[in-house]
Backbone as CSV, one residue per row, in Angstrom:
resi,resn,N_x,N_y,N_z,CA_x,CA_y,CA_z,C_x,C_y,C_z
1,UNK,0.812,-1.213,0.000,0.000,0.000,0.000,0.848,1.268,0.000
2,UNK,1.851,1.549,0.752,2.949,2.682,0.829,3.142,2.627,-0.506
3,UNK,3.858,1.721,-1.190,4.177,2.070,-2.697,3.443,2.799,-3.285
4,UNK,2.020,2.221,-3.708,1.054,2.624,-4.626,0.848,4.192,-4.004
5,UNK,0.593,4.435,-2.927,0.115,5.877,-1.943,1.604,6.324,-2.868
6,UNK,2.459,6.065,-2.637,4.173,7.112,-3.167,3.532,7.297,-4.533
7,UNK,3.106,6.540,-5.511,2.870,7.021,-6.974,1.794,8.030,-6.962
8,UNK,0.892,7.526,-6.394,-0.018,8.418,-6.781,0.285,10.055,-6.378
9,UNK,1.304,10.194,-5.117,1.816,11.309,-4.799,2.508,11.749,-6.041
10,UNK,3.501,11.150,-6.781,4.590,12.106,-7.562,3.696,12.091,-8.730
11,UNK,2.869,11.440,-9.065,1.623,11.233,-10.371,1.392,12.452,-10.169
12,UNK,0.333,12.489,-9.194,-0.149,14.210,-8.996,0.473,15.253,-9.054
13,UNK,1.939,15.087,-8.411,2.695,16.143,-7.898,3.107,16.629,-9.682
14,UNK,3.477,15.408,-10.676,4.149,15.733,-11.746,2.883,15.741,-12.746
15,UNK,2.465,16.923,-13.430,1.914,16.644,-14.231,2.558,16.959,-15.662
16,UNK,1.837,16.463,-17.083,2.539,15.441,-18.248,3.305,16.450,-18.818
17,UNK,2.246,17.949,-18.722,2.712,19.692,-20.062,3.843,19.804,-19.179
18,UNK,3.791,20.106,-17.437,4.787,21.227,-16.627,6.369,19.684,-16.752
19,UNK,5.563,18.546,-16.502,7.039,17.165,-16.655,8.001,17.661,-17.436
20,UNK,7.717,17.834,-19.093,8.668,17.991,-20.385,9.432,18.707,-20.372
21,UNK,9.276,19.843,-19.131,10.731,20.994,-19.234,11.091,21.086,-17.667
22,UNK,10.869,19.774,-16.800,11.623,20.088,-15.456,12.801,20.151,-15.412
23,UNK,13.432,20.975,-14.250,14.815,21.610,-14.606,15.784,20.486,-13.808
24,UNK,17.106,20.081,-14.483,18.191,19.188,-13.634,18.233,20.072,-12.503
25,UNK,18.715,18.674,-11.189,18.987,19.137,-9.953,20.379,20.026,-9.925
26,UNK,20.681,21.391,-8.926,22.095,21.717,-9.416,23.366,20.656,-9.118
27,UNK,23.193,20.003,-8.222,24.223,18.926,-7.759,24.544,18.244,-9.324
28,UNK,23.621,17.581,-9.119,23.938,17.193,-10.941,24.252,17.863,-11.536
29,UNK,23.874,19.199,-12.206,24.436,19.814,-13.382,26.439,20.060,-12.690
30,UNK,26.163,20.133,-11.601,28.019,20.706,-11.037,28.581,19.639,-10.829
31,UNK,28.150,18.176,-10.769,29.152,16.993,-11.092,29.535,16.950,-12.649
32,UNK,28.295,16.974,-13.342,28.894,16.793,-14.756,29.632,17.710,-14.979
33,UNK,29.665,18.665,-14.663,30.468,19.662,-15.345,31.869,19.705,-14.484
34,UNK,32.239,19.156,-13.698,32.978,18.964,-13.203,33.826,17.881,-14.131
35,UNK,33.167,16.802,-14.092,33.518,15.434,-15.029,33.779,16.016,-16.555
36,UNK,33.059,16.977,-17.243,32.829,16.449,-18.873,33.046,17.986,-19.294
37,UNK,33.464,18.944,-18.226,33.559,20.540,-18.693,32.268,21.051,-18.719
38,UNK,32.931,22.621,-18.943,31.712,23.460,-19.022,30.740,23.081,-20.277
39,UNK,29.431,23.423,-19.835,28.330,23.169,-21.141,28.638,24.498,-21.971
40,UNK,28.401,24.527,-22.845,28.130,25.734,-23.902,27.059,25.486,-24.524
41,UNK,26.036,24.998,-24.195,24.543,24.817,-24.908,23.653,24.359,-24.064
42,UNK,22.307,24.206,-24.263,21.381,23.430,-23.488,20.425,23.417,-24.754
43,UNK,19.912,22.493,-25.209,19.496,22.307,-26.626,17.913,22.216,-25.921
44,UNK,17.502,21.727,-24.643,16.562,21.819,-24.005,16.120,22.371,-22.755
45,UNK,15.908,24.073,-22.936,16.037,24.625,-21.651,14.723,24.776,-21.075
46,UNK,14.485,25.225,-19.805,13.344,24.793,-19.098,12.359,25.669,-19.792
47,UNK,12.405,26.937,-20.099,11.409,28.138,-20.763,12.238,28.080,-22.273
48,UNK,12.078,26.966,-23.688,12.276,27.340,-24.970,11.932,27.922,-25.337
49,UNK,12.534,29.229,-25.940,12.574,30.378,-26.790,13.216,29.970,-28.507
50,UNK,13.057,28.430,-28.769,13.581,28.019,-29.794,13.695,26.429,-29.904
51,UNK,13.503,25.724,-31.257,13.076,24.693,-31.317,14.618,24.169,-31.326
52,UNK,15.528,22.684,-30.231,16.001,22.105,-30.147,16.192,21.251,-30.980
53,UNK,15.668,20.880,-31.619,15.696,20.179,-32.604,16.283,20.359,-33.761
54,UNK,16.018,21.828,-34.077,16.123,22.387,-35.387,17.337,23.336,-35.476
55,UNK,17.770,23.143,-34.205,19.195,23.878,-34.597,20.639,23.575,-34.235
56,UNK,21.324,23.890,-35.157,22.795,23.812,-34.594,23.512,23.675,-32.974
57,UNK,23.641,22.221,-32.546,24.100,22.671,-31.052,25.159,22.826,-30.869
58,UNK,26.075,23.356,-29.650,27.381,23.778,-29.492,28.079,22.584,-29.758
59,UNK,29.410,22.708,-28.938,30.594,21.958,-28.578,30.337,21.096,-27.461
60,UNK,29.492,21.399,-26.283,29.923,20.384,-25.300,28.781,20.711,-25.059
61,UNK,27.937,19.843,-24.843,25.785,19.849,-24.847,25.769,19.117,-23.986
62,UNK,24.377,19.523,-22.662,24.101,19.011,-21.681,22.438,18.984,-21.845
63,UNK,21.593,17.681,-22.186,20.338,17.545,-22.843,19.783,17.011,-21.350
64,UNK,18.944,17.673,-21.091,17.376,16.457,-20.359,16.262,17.329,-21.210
65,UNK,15.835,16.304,-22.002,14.800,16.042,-22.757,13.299,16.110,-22.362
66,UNK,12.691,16.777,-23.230,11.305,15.978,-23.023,10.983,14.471,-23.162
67,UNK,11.038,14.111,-21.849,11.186,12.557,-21.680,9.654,11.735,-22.901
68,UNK,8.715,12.672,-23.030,8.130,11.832,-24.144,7.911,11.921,-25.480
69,UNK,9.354,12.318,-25.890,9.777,12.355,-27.246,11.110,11.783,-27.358
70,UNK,12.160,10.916,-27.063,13.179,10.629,-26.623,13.735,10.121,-27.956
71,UNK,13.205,9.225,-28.373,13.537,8.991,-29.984,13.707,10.275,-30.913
72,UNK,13.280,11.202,-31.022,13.812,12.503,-31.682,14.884,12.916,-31.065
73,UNK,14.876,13.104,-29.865,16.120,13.886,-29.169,17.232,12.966,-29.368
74,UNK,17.145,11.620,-28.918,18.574,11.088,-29.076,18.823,10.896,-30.773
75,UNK,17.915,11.042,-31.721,18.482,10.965,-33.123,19.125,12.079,-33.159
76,UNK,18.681,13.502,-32.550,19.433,14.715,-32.975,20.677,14.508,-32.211
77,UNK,20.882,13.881,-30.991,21.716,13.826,-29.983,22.593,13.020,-31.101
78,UNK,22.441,12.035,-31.510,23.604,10.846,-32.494,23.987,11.522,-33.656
79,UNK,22.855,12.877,-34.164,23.643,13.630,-35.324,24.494,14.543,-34.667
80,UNK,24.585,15.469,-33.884,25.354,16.310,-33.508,26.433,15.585,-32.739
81,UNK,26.632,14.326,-32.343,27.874,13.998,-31.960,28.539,13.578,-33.298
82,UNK,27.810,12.993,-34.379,28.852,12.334,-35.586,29.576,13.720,-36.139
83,UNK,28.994,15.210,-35.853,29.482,16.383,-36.535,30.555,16.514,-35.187
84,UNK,30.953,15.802,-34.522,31.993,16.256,-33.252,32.195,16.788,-32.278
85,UNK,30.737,16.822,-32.148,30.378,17.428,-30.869,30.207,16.434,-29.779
86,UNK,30.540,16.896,-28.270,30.018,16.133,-27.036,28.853,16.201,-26.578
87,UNK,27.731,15.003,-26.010,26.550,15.000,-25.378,26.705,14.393,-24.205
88,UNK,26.015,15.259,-23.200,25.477,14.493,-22.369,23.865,14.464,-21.985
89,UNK,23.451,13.084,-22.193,22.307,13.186,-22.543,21.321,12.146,-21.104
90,UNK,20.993,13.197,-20.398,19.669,12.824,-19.020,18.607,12.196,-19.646
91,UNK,18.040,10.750,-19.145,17.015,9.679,-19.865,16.796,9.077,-18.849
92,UNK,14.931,8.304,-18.823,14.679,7.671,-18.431,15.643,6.129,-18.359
93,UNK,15.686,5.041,-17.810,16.627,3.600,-18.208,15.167,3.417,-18.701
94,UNK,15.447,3.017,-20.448,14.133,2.372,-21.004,15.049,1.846,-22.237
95,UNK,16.112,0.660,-21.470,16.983,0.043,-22.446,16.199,-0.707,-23.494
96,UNK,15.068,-1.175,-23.054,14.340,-2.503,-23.491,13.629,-1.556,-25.315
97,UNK,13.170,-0.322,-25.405,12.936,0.383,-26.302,13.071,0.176,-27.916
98,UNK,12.789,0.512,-28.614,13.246,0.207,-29.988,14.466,1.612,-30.253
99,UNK,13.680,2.478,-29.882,14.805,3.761,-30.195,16.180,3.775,-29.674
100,UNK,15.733,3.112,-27.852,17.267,2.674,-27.123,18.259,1.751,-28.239
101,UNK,17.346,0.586,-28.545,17.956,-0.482,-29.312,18.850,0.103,-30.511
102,UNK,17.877,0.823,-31.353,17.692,1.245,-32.908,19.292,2.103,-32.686
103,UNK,19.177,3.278,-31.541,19.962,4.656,-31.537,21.040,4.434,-30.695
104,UNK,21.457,3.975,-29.729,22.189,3.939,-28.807,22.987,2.059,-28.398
105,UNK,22.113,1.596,-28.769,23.244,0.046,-28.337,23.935,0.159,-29.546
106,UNK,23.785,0.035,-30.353,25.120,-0.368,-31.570,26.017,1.022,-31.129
107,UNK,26.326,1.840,-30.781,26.991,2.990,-30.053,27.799,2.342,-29.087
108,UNK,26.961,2.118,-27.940,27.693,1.206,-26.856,28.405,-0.172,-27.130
109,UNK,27.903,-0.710,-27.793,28.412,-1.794,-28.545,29.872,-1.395,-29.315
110,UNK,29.783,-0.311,-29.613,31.093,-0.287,-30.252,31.836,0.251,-29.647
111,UNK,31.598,0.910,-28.477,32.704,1.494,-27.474,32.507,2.639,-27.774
112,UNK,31.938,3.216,-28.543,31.677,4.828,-28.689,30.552,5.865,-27.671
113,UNK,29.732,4.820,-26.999,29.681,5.921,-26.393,28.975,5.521,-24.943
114,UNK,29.261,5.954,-23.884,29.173,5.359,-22.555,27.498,5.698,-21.819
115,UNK,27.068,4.891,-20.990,25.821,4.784,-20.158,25.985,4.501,-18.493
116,UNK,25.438,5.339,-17.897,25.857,5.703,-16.265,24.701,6.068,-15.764
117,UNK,24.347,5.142,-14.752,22.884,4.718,-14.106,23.003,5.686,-12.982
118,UNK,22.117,6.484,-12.555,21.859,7.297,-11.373,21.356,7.032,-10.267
119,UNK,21.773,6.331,-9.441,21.204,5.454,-8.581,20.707,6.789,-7.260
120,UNK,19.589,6.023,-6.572,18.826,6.606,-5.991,17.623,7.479,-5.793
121,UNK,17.798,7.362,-7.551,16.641,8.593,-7.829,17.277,10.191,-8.271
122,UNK,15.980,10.694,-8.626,16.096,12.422,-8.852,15.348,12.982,-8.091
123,UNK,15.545,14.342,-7.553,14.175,14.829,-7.306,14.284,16.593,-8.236
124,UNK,14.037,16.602,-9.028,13.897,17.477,-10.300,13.657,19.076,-9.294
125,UNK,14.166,20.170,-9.865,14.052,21.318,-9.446,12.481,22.220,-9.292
126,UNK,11.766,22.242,-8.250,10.557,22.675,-8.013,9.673,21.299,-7.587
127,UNK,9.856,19.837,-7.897,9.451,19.137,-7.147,9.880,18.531,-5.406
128,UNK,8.901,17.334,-4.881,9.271,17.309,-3.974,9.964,15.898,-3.364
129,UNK,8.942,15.214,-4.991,9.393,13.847,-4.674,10.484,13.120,-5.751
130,UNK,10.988,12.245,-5.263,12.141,11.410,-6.684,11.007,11.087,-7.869
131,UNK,11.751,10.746,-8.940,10.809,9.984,-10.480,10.734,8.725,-9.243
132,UNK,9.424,7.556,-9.667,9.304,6.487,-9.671,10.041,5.394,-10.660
133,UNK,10.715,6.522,-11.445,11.513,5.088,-12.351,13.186,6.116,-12.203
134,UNK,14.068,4.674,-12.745,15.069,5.066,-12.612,16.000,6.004,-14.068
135,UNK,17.104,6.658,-13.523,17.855,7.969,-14.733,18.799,7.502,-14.781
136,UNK,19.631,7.836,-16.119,20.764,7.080,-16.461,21.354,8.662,-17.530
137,UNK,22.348,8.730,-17.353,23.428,9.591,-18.529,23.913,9.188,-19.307
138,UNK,23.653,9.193,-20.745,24.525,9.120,-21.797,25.746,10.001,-21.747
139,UNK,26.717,9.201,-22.316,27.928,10.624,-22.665,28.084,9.946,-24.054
140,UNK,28.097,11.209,-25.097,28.670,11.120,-26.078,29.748,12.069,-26.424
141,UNK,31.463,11.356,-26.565,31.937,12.194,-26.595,32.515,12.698,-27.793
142,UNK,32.871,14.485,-27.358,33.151,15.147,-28.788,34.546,14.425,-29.496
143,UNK,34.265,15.053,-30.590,35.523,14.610,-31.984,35.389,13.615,-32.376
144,UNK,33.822,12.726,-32.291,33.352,11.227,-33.232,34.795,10.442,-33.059
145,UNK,35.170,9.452,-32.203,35.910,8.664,-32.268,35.481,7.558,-31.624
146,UNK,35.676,6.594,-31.867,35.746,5.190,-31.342,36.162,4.621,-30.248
147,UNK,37.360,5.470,-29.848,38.309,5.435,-28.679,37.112,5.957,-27.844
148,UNK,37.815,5.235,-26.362,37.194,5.708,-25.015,37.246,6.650,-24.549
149,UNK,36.273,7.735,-24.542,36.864,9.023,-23.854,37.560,8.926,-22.522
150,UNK,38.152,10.065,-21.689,38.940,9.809,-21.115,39.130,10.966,-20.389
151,UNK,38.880,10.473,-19.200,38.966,11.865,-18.411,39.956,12.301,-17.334
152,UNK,41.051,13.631,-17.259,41.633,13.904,-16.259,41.100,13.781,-14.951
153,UNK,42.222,13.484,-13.980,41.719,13.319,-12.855,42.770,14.162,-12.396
154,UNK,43.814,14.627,-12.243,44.752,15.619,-12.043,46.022,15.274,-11.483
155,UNK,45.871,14.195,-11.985,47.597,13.700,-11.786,47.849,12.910,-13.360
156,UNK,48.863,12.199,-13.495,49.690,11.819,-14.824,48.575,10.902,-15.539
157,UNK,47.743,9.834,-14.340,46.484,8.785,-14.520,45.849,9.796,-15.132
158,UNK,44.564,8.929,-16.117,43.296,9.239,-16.800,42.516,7.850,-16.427
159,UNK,41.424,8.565,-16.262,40.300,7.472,-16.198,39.284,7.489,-16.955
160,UNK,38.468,6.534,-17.668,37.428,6.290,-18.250,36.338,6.643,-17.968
161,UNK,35.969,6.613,-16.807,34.643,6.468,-15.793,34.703,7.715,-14.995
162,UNK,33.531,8.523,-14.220,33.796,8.871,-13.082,33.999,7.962,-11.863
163,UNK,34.755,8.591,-10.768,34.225,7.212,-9.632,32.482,7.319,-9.659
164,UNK,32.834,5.791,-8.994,31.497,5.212,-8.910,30.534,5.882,-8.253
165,UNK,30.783,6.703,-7.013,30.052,7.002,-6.191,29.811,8.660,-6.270
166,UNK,30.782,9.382,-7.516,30.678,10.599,-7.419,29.461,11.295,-7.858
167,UNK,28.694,10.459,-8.797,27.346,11.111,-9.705,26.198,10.256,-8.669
168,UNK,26.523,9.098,-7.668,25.418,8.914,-7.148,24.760,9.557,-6.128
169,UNK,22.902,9.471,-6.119,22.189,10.777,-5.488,21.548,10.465,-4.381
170,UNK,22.137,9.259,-4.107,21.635,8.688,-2.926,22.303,9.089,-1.502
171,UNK,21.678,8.932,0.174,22.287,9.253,0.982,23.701,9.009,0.910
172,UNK,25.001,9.561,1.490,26.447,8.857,2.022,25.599,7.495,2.799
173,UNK,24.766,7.461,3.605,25.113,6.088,3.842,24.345,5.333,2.939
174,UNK,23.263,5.092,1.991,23.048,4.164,1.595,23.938,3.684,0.335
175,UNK,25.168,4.765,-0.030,26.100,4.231,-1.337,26.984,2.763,-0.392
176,UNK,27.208,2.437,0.446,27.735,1.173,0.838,27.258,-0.087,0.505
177,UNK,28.181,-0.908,0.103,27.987,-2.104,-0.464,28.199,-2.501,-1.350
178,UNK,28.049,-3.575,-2.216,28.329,-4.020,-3.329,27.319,-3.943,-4.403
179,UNK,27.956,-3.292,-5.647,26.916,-3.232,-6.877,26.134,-3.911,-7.313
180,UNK,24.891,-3.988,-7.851,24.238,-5.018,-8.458,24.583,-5.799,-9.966
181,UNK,26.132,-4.842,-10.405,25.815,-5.190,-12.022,27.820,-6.097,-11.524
182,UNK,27.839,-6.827,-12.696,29.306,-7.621,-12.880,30.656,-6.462,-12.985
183,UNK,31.292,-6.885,-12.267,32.763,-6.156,-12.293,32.776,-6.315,-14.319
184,UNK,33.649,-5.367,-14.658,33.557,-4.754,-15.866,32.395,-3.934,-16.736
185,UNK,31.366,-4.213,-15.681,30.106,-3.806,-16.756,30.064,-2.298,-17.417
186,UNK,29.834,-2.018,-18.595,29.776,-0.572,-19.553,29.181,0.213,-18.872
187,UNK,28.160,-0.149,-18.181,27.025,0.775,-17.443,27.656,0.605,-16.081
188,UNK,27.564,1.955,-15.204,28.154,2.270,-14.103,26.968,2.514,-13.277
């Protein structure tokens, strides 16, 4: 019964028009940008004054989407990285999808471009409660290459990944323990 009572709370709380342009939490926007540099675009900002879709995005793009159009956004998201640009792209986990399938696994599949699960939830800017489903980050990185992007950490090492625990939004104490997914897995 608690469960169902929690949905029907963030159901209400989120409705479908005000959902499509809720704003990232700032914690989030100041890890990524910490991790992947400054943004120089937002191809989807909370008040559009211009269609995302239809235009030229910068150098280093930071997307949360209107989550119910996602198949358009990540096609524009897969054209503006093949022109060399970087994405990072905020999504529901809806691996199982045709568009996920169609747009993004043969990507991951080839090592081109990475997926990082947000554990604990969101709770979106002006709401009160987390999504009921879980968020995951694409990175697509700039200059279309194949190679693993690769990120300073500030000594001579580079790492692939952020640490594990730096993008997660869960309490300090509930990040303890052991992961649910296999040592090596693509998705973090």
């Amino acid at each position: 019964m608690p469960k169902f009572k929690f949905h029907q709370v963030f159901w209400k709380e989120h409705s479908k028009d005000r959902d499509q342009f809720a704003k990232t939490p700032p914690q989030l926007l100041e890890q990524l940008t910490k991790t992947y540099g400054t943004f120089d675009f937002d191809p989807c900002p909370a008040n559009p004054t211009f269609d995302g879709l239809e235009v030229e995005w910068g150098q280093n793009n930071y997307v949360n989407p209107p989550f119910n159009d996602l198949r358009r956004w990540l096609t524009k998201a897969v054209t503006e990285y093949k022109k060399g640009r970087q994405v990072i792209f905020l999504m529901p986990i809806r691996i199982h999808t045709h568009y996920f399938l169609d747009l993004v696994q043969p990507l991951l599949d080839g090592g081109e471009v990475q997926a990082f699960i947000l554990r604990g939830g969101l709770v979106f800017q002006g709401y009160q409660t987390k999504t009921p489903f879980g968020l995951m980050y694409l990175v697509f990185p700039g200059g279309y290459s194949k190679a693993t992007p690769s990120i300073q950490t500030g000594s001579n090492e580079q790492q692939t990944t952020p640490p594990r625990n730096e993008l997660d939004t869960r309490p300090a104490a509930d990040q303890e323990g052991p992961s649910s997914l296999p040592p090596g897995s693509p998705v973090v």
